[in-house]
C-alpha positions in Angstrom: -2.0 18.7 -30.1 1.1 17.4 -31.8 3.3 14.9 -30.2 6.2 16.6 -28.0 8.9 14.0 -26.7 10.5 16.4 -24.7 7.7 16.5 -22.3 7.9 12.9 -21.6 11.3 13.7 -20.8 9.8 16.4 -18.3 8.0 13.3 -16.5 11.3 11.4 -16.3 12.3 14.0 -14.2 9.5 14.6 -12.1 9.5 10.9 -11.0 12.9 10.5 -10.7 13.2 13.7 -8.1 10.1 11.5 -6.7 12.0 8.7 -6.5 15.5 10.1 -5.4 13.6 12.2 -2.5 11.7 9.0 -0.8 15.2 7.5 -0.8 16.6 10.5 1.0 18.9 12.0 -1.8 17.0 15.4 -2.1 14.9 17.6 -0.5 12.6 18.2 -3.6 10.7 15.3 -4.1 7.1 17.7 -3.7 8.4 19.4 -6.7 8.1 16.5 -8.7 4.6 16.0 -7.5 3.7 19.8 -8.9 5.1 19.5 -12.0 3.1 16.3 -12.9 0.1 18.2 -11.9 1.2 21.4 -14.0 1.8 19.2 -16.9 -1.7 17.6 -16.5 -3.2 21.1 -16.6 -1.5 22.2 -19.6 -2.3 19.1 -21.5 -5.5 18.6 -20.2 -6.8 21.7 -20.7 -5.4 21.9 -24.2 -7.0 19.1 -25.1 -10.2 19.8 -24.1 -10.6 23.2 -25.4 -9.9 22.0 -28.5 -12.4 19.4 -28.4 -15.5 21.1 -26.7 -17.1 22.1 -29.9 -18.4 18.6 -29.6 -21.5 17.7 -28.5 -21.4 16.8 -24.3 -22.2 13.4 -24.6 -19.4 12.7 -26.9 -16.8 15.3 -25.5 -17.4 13.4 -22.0 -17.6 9.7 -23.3 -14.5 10.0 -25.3 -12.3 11.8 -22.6 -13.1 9.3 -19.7 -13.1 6.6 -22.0 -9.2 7.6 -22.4 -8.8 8.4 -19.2 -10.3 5.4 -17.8 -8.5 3.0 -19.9 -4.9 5.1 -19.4 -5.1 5.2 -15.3 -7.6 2.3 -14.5 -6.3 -0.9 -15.3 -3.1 -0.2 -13.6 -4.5 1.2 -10.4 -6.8 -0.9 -9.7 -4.6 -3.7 -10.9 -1.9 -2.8 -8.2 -5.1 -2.8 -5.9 -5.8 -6.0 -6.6 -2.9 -7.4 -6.3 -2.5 -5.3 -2.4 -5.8 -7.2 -1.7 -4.7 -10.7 -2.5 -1.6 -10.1 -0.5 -3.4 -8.9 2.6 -6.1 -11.6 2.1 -2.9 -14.3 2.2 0.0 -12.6 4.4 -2.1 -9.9 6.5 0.0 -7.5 4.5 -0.2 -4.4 3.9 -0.9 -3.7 7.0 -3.9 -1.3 7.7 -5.2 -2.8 4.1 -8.3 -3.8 5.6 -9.8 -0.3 6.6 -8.3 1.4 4.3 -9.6 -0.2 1.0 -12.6 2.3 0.6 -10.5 5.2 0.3 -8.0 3.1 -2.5 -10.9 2.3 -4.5 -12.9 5.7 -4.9 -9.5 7.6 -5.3 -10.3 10.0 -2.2 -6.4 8.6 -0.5 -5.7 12.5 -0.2 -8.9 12.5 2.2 -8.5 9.4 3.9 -5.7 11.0 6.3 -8.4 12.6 8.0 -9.8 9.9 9.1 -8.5 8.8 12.6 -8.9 5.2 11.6 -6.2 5.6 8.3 -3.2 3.3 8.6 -0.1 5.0 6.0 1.6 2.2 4.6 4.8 2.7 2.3 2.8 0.4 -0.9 -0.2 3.0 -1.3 0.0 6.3 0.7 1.8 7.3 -2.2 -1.5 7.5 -3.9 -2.8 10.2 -2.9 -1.3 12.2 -6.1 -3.2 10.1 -8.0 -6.7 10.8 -5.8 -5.9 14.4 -6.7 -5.5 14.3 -10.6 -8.8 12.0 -10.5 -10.4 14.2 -8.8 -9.2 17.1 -11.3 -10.0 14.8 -14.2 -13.9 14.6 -13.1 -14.4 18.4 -12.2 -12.3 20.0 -15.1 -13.8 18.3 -18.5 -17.0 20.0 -17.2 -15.8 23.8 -16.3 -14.1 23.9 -19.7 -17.1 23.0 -21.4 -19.9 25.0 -19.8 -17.1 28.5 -19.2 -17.0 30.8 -22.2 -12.9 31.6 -23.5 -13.5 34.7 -21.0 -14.9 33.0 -18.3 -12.0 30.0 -18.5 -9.1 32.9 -18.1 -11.3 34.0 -15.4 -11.2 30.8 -13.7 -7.8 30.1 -13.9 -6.8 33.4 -12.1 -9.3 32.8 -9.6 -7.9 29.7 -8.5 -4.4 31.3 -8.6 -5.8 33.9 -6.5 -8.3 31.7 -3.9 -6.3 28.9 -3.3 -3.1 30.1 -1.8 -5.2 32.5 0.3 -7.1 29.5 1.4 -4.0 27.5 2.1 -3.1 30.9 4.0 -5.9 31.2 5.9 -6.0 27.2 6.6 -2.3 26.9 8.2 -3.4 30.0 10.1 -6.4 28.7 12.1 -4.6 25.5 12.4 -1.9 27.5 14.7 -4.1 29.1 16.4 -6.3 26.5 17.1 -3.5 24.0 18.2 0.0 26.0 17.5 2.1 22.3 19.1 -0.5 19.9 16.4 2.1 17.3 15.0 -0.6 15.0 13.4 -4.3 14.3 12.5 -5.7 11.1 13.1 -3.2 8.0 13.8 0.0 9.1 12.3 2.2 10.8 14.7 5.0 11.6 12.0 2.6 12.9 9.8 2.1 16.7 10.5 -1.3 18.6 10.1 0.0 20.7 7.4 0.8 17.8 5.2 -2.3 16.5 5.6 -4.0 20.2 4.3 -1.5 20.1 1.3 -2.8 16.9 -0.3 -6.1 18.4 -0.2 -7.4 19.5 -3.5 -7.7 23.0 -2.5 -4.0 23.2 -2.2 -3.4 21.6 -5.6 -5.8 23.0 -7.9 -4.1 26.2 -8.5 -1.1 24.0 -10.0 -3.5 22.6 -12.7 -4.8 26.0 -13.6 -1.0 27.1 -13.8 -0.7 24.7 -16.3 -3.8 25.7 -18.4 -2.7 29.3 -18.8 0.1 27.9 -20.4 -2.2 27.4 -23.1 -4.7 29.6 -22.6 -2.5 32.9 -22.5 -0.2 31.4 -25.4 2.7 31.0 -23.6 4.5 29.0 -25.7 4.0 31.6 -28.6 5.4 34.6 -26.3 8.6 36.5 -27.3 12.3 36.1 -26.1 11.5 39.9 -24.9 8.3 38.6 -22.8 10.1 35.8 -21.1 13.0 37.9 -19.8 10.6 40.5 -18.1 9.0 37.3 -16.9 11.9 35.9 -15.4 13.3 38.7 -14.3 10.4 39.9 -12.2 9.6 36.3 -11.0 13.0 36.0 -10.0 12.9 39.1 -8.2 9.3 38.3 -6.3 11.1 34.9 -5.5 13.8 36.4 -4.0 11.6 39.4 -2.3 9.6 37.0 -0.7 12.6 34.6 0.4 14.0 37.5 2.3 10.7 38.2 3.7 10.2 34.7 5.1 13.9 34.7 6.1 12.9 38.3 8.8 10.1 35.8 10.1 11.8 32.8 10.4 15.2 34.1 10.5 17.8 30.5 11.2 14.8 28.1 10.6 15.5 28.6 6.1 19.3 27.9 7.1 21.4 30.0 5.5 21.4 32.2 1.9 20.8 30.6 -1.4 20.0 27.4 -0.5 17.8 28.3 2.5 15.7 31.2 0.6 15.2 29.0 -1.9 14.1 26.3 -0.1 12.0 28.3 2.2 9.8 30.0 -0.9 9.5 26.8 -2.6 8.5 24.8 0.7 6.1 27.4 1.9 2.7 26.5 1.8 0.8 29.7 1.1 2.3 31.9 -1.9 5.5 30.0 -2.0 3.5 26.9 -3.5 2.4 29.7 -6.5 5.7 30.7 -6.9 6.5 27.3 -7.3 4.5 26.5 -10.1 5.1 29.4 -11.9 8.5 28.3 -12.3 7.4 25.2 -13.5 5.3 26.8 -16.2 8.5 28.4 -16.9 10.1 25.3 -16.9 7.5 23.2 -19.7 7.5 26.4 -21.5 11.4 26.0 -22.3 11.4 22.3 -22.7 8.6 23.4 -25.9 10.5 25.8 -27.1 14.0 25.8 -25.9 16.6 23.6 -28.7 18.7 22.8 -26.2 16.7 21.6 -23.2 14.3 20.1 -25.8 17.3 17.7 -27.3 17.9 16.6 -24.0 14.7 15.9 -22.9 13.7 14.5 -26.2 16.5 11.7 -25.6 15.1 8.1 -26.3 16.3 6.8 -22.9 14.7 9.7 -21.6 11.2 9.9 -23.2 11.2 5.9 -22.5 11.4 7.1 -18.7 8.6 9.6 -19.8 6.5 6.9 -20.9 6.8 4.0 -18.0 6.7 7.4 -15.6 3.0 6.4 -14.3 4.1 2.7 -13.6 7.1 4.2 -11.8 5.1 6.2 -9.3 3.1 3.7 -8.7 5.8 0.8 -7.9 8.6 3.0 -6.6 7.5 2.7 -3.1 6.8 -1.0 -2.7 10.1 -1.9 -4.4 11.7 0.6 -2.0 10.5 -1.5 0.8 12.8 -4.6 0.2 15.5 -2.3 -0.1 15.0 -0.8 2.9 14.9 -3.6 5.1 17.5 -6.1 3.3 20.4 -3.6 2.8 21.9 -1.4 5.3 23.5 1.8 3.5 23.5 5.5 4.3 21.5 7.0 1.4 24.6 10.1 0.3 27.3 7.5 0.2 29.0 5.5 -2.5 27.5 2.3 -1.7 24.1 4.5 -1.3 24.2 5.4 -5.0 25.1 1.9 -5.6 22.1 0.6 -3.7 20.0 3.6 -5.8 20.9 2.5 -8.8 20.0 -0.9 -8.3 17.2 0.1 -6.6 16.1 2.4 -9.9 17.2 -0.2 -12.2 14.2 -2.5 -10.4 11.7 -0.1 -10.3 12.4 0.6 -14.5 12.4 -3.5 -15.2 9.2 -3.9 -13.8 7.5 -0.2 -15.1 8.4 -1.7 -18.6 7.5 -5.1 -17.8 4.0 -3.3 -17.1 3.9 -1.0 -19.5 5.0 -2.8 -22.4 2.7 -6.2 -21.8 -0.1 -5.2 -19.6 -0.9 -1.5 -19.6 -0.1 -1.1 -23.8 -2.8 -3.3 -23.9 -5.2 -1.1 -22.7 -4.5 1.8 -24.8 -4.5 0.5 -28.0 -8.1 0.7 -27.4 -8.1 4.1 -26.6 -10.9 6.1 -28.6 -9.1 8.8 -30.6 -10.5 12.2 -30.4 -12.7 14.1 -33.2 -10.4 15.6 -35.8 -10.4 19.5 -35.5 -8.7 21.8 -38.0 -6.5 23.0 -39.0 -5.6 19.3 -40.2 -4.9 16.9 -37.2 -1.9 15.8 -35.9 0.1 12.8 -33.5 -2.0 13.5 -30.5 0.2 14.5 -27.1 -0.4 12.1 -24.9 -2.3 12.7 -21.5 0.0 11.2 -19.1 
């Protein structure tokens, strides 16, 4: 797949909505979540269709090779480093029960366990435990599923997994309509907890894979006005249909429909990632958006994005505790831009002499015609 800066420039944003929503500036920091897994679907996907002509043994070896050697060295570096600290200062706490779930990527499951201690420097990883997790499965389903059988795939996950989520949240209400938590986090509601499962997240990587699979980015101006016209309508249909149930809960008219579909956790998670598709599909194919996304300050953001999720939080900490601001105030955005300024020093810092390392020795994939091109990154 050729090279597209702009879509480094799409994970700028998704880590900086991240990064701005942990520091209380927005209410959309989830969205940034979903459009790094969308991405990773379309990409993914992409990639390994046009690769599974291979024989297994080398369409396997040469994906987790990459894959390893891309999200690895990092993680498990940032582990390591967690480990030494709790080993010297008893910090972070919980560090010491909770390493089994850090090392085997299952953080996303770990919150079921009454036992799990959050902490601010790695129950942020629980993204990560879900794109592993879709990086072991997927490679697999593409490969053994026929081109027939992948479409069918995709639309059954777009299909079972919000009526899973929807049947989930139900029981959970019914079952214990007052439950605030599971396990030993009292601020932590159930539902949270069922939306960093893998269930509720799959059906934004197979959003992303019909982005190649149906040709999306080949579709005519005439396609994607029907398309936005009647997803605009369903997201406003189903706003108003949320608002009758909840009525002054959403808050009031745009703002609270929208915020209502796009933080609802059965369809209004699909809806969600359909305008994300919509979203990647313009920064492809749309001049404008594509200029500005394509940006080198931008697609540098794009490509120190990983080493910003994973350092955001523990440089937050510091922050936190040392200054006293309110977050939507001038010395707030003072204190954020510091605060973002930190986080992108020490990203670079470990993308440019620790992390570059590593993927120099990345093993490049077969060549497949028509004549190969720059390769789109992964991540």
């Amino acid at each position: 797949m050729k090279y597209q800066p702009s879509l480094d420039g799409v994970r700028a944003i998704s880590v900086l909505l991240v990064m701005s929503y942990h520091f209380d500036l927005n209410a959309w920091g989830h969205v940034g979540v979903d459009i790094f897994f969308v991405l990773s679907g379309f990409l993914i996907t992409t990639i390994l269709i046009g690769q599974r002509h291979q024989k297994l043994g080398h369409y396997l070896s040469v994906f987790y090779q990459r894959r390893a050697l891309r999200i690895f060295p990092l993680y498990y570096g940032y582990v390591l480093v967690l480990a030494v600290s709790f080993l010297l200062w008893c910090r972070p706490l919980g560090f010491d029960t909770n390493w089994p779930y850090l090392i085997t990527y299952t953080v996303n499951f770990a919150e079921l366990d009454p036992n799990w201690f959050s902490s601010a420097f790695y129950g942020h990883l629980w993204s990560l435990s879900v794109e592993e997790q879709f990086y072991l499965f997927w490679p697999l389903l593409i490969y053994f599923l026929s081109p027939k059988g992948t479409k069918v795939l995709m639309l059954a996950l777009l299909l079972v997994c919000p009526l899973i989520r929807t049947a989930s949240y139900a029981l959970l209400s019914d079952i214990a309509p007052a439950i605030d938590a599971f396990g030993s986090l009292p601020a932590l509601r159930a539902s949270e907890v069922l939306d960093r499962l893998p269930v509720s997240c799959w059906d934004a990587f197979a959003t992303g894979a019909l982005i190649h699979i149906a040709r999306l980015t080949a579709r005519s101006r005439k396609f994607w006005a029907w398309a936005v016209l009647v997803l605009g309508v369903t997201t406003i249909g189903y706003g108003a249909l949320l608002q009758s149930v909840h009525g002054p809960e959403l808050g009031r008219a745009p703002t609270g429909l929208l915020s209502g579909v796009f933080d609802d956790r059965s369809f209004g998670f699909t809806l969600r990632n359909f305008w994300i598709a919509c979203f990647l599909v313009a920064a492809l194919e749309w001049r404008a958006l594509r200029s500005v996304l394509s940006l080198p300050a931008v697609v540098l953001l794009g490509q120190i994005s990983y080493g910003m999720y994973v350092f955001h939080w523990p440089i937050l900490v510091p922050f936190r505790r040392l200054l006293a601001y309110e977050p939507v105030s001038p010395l707030g955005l003072l204190v954020f831009v510091a605060y973002s300024a930190t986080v992108v020093a020490v990203s670079y810092a470990s993308y440019r002499w620790f992390e570059s390392w590593f993927l120099l020795r990345k093993l490049p994939y077969a060549k497949t015609p028509p004549p190969s091109q720059p390769e789109q990154t992964e991540r």
